[in-house]
C-alpha positions in Angstrom: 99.1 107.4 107.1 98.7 103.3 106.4 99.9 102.1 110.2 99.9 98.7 108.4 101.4 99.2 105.6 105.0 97.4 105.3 108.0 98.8 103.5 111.6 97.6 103.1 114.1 99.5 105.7 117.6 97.9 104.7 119.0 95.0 102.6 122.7 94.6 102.9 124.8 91.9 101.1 125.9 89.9 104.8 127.8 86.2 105.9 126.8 83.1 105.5 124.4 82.2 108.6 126.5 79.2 108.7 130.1 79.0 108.0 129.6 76.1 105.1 126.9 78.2 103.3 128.0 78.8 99.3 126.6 82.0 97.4 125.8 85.2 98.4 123.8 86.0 101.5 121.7 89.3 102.2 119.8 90.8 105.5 116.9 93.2 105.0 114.6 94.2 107.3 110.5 95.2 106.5 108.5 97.2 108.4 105.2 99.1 109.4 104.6 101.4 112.5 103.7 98.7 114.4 106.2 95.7 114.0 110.2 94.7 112.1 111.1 91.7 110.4 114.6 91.0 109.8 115.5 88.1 107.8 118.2 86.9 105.7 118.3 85.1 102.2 120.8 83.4 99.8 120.5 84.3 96.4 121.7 87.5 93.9 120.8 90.7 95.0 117.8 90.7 92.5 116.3 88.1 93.4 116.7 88.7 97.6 114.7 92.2 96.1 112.1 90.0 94.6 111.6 88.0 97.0 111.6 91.0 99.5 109.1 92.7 97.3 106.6 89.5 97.0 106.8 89.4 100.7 105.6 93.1 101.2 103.0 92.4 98.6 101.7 89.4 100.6 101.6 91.1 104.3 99.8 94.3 102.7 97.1 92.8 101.0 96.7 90.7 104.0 96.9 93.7 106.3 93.7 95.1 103.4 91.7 92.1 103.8 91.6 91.8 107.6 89.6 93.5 109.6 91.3 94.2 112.8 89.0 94.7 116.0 89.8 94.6 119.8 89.1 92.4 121.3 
């Protein structure tokens, strides 16, 4: 099992952070064993998922690339 590795938990259509905010607004949250990120995005469901799914791409290949120690 990748302890690093992050996957999407939830992405639900949600309000507006502010009152005034236009469009359609989602939450989602990403995760790995060791951490949660909840965020939330304007935009059409698709492209809230593409963005979600760049962002995973991003955080596993840097996860791949660094070599964690202790320190």
């Amino acid at each position: 099992m990748d302890t690093w590795k992050f996957e999407m938990v939830t992405i639900q259509q949600t309000k507006p952070p502010v009152p005034e905010s236009k469009g359609s607004w989602y939450q989602y949250t990403i995760a790995n064993h060791i951490t949660e990120i909840t965020g939330t995005r304007c935009g059409s469901r698709d492209e809230v998922m593409a963005f979600v799914k760049y962002s995973l791409n991003r955080l596993n290949t840097r996860h791949k690339t660094i070599a964690f120690t202790k320190a």
